[in-house]
BANU-164574 format. One record per residue: x, y, z of N, C-alpha, C, O in turn; residue in one letter. Coordinates in steps of 0.001 Angstrom, whole numbers, padded with zeros to 6 digits, always signed. Each point is the difference from the previous one (the first is absolute). Layout:
BEGIN
XYZXYZXYZXYZa ...
This chain:
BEGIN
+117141+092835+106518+000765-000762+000975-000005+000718+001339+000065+001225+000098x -000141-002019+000874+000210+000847+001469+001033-000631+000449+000360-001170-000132x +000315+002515+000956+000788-000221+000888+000265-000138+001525+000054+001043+000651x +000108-002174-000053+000251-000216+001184+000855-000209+000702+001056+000630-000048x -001378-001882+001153+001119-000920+000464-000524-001665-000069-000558-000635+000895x +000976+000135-002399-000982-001165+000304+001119-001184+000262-000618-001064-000045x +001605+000892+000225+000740-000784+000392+000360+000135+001564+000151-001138+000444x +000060+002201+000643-000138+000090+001579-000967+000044+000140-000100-000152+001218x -001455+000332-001846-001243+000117+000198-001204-000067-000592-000780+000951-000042x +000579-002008-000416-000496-000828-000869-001680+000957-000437-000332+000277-001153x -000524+000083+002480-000952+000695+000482+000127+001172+000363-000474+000056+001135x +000873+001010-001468+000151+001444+000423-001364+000654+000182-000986-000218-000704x +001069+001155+001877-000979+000616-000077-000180+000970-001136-001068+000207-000577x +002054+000283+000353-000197+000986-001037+001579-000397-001172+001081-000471+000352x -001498+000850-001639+000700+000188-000726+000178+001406-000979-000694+000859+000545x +001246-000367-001586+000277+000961-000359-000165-000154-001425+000635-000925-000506x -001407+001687-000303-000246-000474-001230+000737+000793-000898-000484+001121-000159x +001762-001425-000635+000618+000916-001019-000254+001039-000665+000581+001067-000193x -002029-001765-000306-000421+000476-001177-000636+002055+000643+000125+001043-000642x -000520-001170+001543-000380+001024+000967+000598+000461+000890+000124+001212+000175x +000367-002117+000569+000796+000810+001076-000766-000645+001733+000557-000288+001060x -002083+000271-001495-000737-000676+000957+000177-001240+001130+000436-001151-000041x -000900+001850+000865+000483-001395+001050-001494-000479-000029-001072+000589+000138x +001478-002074-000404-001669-000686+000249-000234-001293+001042+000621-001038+000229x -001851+001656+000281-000452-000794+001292-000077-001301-000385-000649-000198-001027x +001298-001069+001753-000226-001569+000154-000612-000391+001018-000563-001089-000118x +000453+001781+001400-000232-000701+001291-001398+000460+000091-000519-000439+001027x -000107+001013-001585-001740-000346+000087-000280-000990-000467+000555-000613-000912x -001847+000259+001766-000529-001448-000543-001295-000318+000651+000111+000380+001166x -001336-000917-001369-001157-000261+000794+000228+000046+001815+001082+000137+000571x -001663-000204-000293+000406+000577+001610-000326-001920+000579+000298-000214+001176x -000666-000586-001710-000411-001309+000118+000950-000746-000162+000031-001034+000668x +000942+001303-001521+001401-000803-000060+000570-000482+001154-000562+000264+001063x +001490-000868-001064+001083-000213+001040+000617+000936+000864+001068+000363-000493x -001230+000005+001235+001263+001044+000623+001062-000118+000216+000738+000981+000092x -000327-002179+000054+001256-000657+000596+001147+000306-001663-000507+000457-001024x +001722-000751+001099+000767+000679-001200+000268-001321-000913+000944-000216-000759x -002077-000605+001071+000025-000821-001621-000524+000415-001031+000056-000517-001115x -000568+001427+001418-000257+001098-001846+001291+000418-000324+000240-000304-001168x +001047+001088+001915+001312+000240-000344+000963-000831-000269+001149+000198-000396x -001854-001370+000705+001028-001215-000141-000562-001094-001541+000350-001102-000424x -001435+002220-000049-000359-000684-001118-001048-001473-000037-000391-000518-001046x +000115+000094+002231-000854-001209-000095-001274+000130-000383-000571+000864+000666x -000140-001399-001513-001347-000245-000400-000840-000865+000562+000174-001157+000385x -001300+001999-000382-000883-000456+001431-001415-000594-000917-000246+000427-001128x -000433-001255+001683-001832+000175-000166-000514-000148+001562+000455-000812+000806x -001490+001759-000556-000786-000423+000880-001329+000529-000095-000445+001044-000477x -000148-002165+001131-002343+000434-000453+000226+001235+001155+000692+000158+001005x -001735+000641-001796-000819+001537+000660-001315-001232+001166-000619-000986-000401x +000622+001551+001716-001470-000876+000379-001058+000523-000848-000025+000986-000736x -000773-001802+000988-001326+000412-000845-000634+000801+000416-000787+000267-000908x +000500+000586+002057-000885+000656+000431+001029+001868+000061-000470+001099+000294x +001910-001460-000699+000600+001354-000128-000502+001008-001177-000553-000543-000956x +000692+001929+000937-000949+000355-000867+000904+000479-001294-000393+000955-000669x +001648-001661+000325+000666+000018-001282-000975-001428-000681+000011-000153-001222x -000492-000434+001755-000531-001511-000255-001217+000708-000885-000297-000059-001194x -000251+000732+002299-001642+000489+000010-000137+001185-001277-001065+000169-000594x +002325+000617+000280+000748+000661-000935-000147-001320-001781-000594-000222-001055x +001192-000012+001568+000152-001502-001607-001604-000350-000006-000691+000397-000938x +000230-001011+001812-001173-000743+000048-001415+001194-000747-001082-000323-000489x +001604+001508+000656-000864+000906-000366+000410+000320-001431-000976-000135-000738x +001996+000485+000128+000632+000305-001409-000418-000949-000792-000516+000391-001047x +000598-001916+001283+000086-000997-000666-001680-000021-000306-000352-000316-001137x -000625+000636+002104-000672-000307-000603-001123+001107-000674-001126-000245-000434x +001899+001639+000513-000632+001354-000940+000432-000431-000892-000931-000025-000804x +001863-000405+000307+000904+000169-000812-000628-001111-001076+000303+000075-001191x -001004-000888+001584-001151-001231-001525-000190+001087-000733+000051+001196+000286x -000371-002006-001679-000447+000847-000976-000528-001223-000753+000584-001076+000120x -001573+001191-000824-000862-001156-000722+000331+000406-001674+000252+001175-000270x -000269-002100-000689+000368+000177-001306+001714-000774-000748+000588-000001-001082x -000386-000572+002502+001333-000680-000538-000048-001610-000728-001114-000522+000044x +001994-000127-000567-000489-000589-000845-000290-000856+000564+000576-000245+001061x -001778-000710-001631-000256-000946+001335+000966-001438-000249-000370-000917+000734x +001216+000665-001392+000086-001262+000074+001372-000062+001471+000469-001059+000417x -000101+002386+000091+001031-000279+000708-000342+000805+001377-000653+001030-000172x +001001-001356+001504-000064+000674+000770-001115-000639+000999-000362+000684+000957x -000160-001906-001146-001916+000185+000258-000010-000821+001674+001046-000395+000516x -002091+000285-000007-000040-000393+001038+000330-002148-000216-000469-000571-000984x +001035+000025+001733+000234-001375-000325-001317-000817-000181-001068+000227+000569x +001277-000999-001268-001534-000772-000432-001029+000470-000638-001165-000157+000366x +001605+000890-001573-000563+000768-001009-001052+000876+000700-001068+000088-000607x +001179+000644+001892-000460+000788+000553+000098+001324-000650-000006+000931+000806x +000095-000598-002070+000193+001466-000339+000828+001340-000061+000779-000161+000940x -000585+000986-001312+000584+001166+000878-000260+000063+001585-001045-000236+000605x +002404+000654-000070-000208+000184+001491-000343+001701+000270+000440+001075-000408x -001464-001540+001320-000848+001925+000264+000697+000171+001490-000524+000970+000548x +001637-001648+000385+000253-000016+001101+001551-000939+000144+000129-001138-000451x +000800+001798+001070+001555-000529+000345+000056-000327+001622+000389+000877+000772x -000759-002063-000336+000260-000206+001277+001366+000173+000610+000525-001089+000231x +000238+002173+000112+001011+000245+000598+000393-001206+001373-000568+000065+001090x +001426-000912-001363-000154-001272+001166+001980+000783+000519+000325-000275+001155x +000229+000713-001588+001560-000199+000648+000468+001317-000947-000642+000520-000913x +001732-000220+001339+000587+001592-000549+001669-000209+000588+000464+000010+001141x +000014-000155-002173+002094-000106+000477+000466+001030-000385-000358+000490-001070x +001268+000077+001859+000992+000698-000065+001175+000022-000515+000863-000640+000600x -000569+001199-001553+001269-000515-000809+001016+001154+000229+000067+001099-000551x +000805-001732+001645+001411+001343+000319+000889-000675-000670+000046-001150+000436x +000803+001359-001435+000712-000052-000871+000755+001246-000267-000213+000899-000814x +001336-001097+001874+001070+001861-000186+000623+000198-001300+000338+001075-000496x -000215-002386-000054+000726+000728-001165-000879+000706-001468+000202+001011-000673x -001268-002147+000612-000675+001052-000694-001197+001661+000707-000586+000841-000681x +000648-000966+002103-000321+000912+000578+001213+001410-000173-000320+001173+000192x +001267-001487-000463+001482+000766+000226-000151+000902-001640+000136+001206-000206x -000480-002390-000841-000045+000465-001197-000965+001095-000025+000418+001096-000372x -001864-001237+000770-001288+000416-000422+000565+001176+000697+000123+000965-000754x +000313-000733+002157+000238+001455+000660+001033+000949-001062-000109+001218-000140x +000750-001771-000300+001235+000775-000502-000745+000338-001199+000401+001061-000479x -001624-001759-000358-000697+000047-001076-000881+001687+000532+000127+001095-000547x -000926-001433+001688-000667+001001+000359+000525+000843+000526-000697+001010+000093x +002291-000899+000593+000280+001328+000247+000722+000458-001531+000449+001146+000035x -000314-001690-001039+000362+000835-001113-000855+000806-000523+000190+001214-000074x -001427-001927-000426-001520+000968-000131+000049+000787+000877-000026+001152-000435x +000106-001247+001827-000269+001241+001058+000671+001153-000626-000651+001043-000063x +001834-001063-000403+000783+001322-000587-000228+000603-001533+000742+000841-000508x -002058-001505-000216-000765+000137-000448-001279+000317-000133-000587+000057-001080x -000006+000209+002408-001224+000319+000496-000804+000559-001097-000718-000438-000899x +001219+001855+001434-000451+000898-001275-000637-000242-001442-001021+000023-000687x +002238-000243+000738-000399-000240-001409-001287-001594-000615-000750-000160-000963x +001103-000599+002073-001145-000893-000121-001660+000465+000142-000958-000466-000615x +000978+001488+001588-001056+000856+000280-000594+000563-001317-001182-000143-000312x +002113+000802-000437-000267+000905-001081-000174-000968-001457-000275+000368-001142x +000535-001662+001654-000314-000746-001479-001308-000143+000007-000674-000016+001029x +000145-000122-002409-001377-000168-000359-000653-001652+000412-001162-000091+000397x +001864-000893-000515+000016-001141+000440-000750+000011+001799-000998-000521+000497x +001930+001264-000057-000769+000492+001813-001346+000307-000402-000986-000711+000191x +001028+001880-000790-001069+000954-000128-000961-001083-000238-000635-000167+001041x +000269-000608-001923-000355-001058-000662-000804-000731+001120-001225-000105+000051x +002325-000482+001019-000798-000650+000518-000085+000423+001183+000345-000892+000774x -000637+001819-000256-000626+000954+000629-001199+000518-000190-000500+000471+001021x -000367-000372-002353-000709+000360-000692-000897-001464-000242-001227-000050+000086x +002102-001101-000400-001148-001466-000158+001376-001094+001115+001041-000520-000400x -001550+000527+001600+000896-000672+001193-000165-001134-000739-000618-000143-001055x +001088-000469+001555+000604-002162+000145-001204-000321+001075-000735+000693+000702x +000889-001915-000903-001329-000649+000890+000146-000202+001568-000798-000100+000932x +002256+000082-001070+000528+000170+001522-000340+000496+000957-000532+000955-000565x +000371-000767+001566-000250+001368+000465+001738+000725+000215+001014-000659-000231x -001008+001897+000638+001075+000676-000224+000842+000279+001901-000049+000900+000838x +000461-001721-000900+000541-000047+001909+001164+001302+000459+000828+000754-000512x -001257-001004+001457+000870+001817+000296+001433-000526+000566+000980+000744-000017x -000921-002046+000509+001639-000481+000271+000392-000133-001167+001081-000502+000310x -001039+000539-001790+000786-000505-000829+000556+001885-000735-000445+001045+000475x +000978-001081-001099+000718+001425-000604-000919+000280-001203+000259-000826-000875x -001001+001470+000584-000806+000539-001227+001094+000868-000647+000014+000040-001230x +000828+000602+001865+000891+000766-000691+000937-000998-001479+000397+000301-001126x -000396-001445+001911+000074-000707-001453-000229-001207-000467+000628-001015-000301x -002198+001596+000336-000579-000863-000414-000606-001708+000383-000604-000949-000498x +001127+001309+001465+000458-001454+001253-001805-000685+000592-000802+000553+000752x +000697-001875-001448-001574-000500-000172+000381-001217+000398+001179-000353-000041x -002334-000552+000549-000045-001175+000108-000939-000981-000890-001175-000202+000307x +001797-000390-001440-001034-001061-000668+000350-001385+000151+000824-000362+000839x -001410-000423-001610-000293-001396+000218+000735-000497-001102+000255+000752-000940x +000249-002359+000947+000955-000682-000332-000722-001697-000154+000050-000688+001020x -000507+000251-001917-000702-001103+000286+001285-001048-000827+000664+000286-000996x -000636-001590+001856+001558-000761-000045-000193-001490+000319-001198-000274+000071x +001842-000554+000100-000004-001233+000500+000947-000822-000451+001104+000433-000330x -001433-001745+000262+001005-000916-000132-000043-000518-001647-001044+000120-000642x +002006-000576+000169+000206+000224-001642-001317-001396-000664-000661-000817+000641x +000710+000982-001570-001389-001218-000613+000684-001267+000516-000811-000897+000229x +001942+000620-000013-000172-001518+000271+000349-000106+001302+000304-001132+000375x -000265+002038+000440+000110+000450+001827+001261-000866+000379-000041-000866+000874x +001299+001210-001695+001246-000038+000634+000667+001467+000031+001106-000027-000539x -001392+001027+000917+000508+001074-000304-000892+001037+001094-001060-000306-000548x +000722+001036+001366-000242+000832+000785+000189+001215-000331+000818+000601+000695x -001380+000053-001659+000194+001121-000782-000332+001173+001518+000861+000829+000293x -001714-000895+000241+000280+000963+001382+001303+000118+000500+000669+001034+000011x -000419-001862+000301+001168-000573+001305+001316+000817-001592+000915+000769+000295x -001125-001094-001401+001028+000709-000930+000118+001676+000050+001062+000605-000147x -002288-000020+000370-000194+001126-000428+000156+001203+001801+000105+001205-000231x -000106-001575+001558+000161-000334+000661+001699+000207+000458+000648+000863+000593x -000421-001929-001117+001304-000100-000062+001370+001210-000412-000520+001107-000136x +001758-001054-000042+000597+000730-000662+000055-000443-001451+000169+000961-000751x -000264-002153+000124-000112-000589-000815+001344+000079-001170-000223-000693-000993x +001327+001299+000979+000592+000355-000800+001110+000809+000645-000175+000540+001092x +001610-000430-001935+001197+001099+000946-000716+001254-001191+000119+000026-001224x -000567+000545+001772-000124+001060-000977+001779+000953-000368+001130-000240+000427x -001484+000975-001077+001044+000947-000113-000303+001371+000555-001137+000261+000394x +002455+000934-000333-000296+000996+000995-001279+000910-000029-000323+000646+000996x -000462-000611-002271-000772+000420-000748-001272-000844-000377-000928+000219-000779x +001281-001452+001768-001301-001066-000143-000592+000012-001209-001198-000227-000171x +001969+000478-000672-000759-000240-001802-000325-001197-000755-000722-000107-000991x +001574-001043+001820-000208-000885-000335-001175-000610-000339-000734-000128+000980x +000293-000284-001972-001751-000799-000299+000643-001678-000087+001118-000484-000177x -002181+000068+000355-000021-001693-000318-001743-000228+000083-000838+000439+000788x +000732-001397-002069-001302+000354-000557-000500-001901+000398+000459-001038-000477x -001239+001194+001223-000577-001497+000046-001266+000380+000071-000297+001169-000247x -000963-002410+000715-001261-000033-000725-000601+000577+001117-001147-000428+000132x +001591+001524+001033-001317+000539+000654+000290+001369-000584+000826+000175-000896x -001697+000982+001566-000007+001254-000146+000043+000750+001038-000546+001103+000009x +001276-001650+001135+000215+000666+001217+000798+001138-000264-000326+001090+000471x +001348-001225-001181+001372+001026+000114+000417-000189-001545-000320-000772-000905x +001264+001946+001070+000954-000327-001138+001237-001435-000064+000757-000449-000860x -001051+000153+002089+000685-001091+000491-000869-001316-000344+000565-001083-000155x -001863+001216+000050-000588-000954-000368-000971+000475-000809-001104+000065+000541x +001160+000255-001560-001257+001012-001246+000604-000739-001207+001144-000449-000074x -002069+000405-000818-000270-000511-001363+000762+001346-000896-000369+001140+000282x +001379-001337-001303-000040+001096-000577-001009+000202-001039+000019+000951-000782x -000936-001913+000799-001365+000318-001148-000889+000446+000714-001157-000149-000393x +001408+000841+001677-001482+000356+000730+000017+001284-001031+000953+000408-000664x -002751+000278+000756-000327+000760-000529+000875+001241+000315+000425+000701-000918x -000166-000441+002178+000935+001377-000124+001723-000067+000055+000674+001023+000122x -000194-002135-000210+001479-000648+000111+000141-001018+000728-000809-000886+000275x +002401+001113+000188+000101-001171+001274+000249+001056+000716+000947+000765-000181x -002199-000636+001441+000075+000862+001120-000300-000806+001270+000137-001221+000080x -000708+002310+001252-000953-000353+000896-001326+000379-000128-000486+001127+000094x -000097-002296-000340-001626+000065-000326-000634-000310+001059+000236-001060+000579x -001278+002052-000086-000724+000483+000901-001069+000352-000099-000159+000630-001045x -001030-000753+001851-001199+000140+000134-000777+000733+000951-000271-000740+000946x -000354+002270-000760-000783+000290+000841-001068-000647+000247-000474+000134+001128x -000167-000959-002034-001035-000964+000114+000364-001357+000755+000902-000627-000556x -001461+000009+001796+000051-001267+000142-000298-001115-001067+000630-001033-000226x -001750+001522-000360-000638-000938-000221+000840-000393-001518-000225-001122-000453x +000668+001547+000094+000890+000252-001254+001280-000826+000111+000532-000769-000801x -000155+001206+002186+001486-000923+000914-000282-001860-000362+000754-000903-000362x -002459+000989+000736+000046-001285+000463-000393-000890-000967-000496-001099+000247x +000759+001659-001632+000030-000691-001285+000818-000705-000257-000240-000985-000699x +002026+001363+001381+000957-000779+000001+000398-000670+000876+001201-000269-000002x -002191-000326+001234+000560-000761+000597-000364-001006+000284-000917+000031+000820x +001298-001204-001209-000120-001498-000275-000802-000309+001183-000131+000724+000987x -000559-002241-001249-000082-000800+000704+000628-000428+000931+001127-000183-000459x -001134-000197+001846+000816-000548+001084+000088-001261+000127+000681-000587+000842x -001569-000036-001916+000033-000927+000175+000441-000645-001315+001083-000585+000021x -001756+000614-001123+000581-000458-001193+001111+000967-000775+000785-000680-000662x -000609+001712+000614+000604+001267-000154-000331+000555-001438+000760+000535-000807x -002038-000797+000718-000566+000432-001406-000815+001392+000281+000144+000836+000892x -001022-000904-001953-001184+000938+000253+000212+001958-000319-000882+000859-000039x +002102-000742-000106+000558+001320+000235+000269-000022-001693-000017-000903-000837x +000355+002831+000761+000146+000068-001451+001288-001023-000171+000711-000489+000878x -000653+000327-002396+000767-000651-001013+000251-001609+000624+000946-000714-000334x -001845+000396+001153+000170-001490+000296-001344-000739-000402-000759+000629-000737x +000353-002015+001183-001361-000543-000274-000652+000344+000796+000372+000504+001060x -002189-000836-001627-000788+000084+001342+000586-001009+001334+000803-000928+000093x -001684+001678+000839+000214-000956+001322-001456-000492+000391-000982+000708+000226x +001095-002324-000195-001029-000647-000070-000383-000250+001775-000939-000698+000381x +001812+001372+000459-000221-000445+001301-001016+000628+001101-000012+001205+000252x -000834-002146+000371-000872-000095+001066+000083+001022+000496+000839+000752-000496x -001740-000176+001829+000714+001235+001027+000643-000846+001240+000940+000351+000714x -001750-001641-000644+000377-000959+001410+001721-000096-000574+000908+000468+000687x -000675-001090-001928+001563-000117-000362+000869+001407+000255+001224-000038+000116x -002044+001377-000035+000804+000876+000274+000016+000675+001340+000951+000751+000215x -001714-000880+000567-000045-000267+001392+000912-000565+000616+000778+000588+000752x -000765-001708-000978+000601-001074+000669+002089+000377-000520+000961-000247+000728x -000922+000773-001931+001548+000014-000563+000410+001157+000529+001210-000053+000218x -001859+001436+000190+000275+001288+000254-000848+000680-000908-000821-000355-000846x +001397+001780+001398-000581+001329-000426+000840+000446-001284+001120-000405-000314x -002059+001493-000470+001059+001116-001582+000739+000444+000868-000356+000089+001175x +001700+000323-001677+000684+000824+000565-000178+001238-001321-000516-000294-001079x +001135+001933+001461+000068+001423-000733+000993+000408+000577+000280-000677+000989x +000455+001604-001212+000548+000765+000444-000674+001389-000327-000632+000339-001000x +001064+000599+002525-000104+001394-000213+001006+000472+000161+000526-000073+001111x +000069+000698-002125+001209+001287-000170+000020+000777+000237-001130+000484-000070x +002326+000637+000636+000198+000969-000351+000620+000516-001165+000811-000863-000336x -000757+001878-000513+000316+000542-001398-000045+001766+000224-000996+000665+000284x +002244-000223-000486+000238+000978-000649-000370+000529-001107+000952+000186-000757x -001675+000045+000466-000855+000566-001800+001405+001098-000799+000531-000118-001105x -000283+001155+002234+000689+001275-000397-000610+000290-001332-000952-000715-000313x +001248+001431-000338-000611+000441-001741-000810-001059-000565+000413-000887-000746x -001267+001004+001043-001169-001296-001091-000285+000348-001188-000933+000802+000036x +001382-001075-001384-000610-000230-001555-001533-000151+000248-000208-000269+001183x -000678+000340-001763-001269-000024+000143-000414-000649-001932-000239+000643-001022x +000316-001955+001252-000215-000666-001339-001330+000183-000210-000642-000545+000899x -000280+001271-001992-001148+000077-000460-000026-000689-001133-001041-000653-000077x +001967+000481-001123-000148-000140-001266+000734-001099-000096+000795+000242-000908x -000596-001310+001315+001328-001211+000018+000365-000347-001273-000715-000363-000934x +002276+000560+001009+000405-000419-001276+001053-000890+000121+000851+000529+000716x -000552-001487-001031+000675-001089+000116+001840+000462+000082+000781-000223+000925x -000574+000775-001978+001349+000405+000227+000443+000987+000874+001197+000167+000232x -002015+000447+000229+000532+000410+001314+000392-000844+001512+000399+000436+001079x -000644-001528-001449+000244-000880+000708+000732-001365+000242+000504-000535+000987x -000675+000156-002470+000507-001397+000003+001641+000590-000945-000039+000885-000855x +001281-001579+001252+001028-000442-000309+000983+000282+001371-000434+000468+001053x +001193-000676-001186+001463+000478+000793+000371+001030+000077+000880+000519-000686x -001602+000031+001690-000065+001445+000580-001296+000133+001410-001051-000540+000347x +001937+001573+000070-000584+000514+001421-001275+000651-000394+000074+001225-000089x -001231-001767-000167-001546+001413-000887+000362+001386+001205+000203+001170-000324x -000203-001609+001429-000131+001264+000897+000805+001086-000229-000399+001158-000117x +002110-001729+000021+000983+000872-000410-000332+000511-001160+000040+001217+000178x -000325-001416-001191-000654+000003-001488-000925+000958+000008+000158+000994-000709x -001252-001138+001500-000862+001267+000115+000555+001079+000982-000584+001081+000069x +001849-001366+000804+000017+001372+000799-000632-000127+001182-000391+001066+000476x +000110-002309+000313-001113+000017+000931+000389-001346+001014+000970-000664-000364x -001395+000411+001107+000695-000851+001182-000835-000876-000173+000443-001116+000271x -001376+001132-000577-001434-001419-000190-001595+000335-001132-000337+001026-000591x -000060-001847+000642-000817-000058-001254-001210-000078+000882+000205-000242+001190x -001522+000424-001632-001064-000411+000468-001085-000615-001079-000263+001029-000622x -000237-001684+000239-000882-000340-001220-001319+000173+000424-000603-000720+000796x +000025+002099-001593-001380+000237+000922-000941-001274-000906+000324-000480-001086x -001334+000197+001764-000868-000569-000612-001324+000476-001151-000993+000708+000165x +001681-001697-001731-000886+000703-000915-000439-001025-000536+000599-001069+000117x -001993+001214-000971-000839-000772-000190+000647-000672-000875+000494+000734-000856x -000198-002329+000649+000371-000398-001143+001393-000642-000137+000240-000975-000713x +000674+001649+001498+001619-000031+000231+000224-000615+001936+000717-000923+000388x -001493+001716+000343+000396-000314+001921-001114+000142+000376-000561+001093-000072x -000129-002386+000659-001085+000287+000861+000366+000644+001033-001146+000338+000295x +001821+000162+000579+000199+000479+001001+001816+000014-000063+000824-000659-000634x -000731+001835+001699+000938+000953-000005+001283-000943+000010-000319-001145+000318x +001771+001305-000592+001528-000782-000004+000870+000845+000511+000073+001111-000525x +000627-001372+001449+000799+000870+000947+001469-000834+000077+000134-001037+000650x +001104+001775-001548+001243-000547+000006+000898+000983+000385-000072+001217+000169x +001075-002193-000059+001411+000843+000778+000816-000813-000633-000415-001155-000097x +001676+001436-000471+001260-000672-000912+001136-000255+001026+000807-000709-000602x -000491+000868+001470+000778-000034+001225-000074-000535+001105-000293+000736+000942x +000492-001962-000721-000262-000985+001057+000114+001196+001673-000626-000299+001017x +001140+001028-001067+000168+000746+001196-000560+001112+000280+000232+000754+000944x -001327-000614-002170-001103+000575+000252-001431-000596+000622-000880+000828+000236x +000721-001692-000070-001038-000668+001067+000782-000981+001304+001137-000132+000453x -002005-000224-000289+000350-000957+001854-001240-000773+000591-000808+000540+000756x +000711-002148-001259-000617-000759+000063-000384-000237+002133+000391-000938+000695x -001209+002122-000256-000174-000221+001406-000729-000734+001029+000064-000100+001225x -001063-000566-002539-000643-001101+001185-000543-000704-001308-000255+000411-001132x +000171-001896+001886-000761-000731-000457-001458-000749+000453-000218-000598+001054x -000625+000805-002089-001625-000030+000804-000697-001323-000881-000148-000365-001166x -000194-000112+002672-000069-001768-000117-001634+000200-000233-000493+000627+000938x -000345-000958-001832-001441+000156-000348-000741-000974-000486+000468-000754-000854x -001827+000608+001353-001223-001186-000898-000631+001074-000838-000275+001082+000520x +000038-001311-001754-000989+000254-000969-001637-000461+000229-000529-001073-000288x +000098+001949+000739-001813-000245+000406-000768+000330-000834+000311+001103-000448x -001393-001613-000105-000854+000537-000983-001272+000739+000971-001099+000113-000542x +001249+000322+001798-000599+001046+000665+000899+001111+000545+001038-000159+000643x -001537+001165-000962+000359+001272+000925+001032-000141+001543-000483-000411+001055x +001622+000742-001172+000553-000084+001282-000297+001172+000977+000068+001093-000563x -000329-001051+001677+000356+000914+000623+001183-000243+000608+000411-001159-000068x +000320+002059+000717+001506+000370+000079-000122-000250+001502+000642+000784+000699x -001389-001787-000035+000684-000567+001164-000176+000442+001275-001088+000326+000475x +002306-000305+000183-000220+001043+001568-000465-000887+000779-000630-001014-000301x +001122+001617+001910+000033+001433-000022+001524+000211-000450+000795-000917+000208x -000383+002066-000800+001870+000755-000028+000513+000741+001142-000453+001118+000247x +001179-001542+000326+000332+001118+000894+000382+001328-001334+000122+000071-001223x -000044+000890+002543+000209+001238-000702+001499+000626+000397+000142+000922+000804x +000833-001514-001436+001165+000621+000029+000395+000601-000960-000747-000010-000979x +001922+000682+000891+000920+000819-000932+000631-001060-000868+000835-000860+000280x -001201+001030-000945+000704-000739-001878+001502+000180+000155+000382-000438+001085x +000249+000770-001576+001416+000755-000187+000574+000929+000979+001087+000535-000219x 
């Protein structure tokens, strides 16, 4: 539990964490935000990055190292039975300022901060330090714990009354002081929206791989095509014409990563925290032949990640190049 002032001050810059003694930073935040004091006043914002800024030119480049060929083909494919996509046309990029779950994730990451150490000295670091994430590794985010950006593939529910972005996004829930609260519906964004039959619990399921992201995200137009729904029988002109995939890219706190080699089911599935269970702040599922084609990256704590942009994309069955020109400014 932390302690503040949340009734004269809903947004504090800083609060004071019991459990330590620690005062932890709130008032950092992308240098792109608002300046004006509707972040302290709690309002939630979206606004597009231009296209030619080089946080744009940043996404437009990740998204498309980040393919990987071997996923299953019946989901994910370019529209009009065009195949696997070898290229993510980056068309639009939103900004999602949202203070209150921005307020959570800081108080999340200045608790790890007073944990440093010891995150350093876990084998889990060591781990992936030794075999990195596909990411690349950015020098604005905190490595001290563990602090990465992966992918989030999402959309609107199979019968497209429901905006599973715009949910996840959202605050979605009164959490409690300890944000422990779960509520289990049919995406795998959060613990707020996770399956408790996913393979590693009901967590936040995450992807250093794009191409992996974009297995789960529906059609824009029929809202099929994505895992656990039907094929999608639609044109590319029908998806042109309706809009672009949307993904999200996160931020995530890792702090202590489990390093799953041997998966065993009960370490995971019932009513229980697996992370607390193992001693460890998040799980990673390396990829083994037979069990994970490619790597699974969770967090049990909604206030351990921060859904920061949303990236509006065409699926091309050619090679993208990443655009330009970018200006060359400072990220963060």
């Amino acid at each position: 539990r932390r302690r503040g002032v949340p009734l004269r001050e809903p947004f504090p810059r800083q609060v004071r964490d019991i459990g330590t003694g620690a005062w932890l930073d709130l008032a950092t935040r992308p240098h792109f935000w608002p300046k004006d004091d509707s972040f302290y006043e709690g309002v939630p914002k979206r606004f597009d990055l231009p296209m030619d800024s080089a946080v744009v030119g940043h996404i437009s480049e990740w998204i498309n190292s980040t393919i990987r060929q071997g996923h299953a083909a019946a989901f994910g494919q370019v529209p009009g039975y065009g195949g696997p996509a070898k290229g993510y046309e980056v068309v639009r990029v939103e900004v999602v300022v949202q203070p209150s779950l921005w307020r959570r994730y800081s108080c999340h990451m200045g608790k790890l901060k007073t944990e440093a150490k010891a995150i350093q000295n876990h084998e889990g670091t060591k781990y992936l330090k030794k075999c990195p994430m596909a990411m690349p590794q950015c020098t604005w985010l905190d490595a001290d714990v563990g602090e990465a950006y992966f992918w989030h593939g999402s959309g609107k529910s199979a019968d497209g009354s429901v905006d599973l972005i715009d949910a996840i996004v959202s605050v979605g829930h009164e959490p409690s002081e300890e944000n422990s609260e779960e509520m289990a519906v049919s995406d795998g964004a959060s613990s707020r929206f996770a399956k408790v039959t996913s393979m590693f619990g009901a967590g936040v399921y995450l992807a250093d791989i794009a191409s992996k992201a974009n297995l789960y995200v529906p059609c824009p137009v029929c809202h099929q095509g994505a895992y656990f729904r039907d094929p999608c029988h639609c044109s590319m002109a029908d998806v042109e014409k309706k809009g672009p995939y949307r993904m999200l890219l996160c931020r995530a706190a890792m702090g202590r990563v489990y390093v799953e080699k041997k998966y065993k089911e009960a370490r995971y599935k019932g009513d229980f925290n697996p992370a607390k269970k193992l001693g460890v702040d998040s799980v990673m599922g390396e990829a083994t032949k037979g069990q994970l084609a490619f790597r699974e990256y969770v967090v049990y704590n909604d206030s351990a990640s921060y859904p920061e942009f949303i990236v509006h994309y065409f699926r091309r069955a050619h090679v993208v190049k990443n655009g330009g020109p970018f200006k060359k400014a400072k990220l963060f």
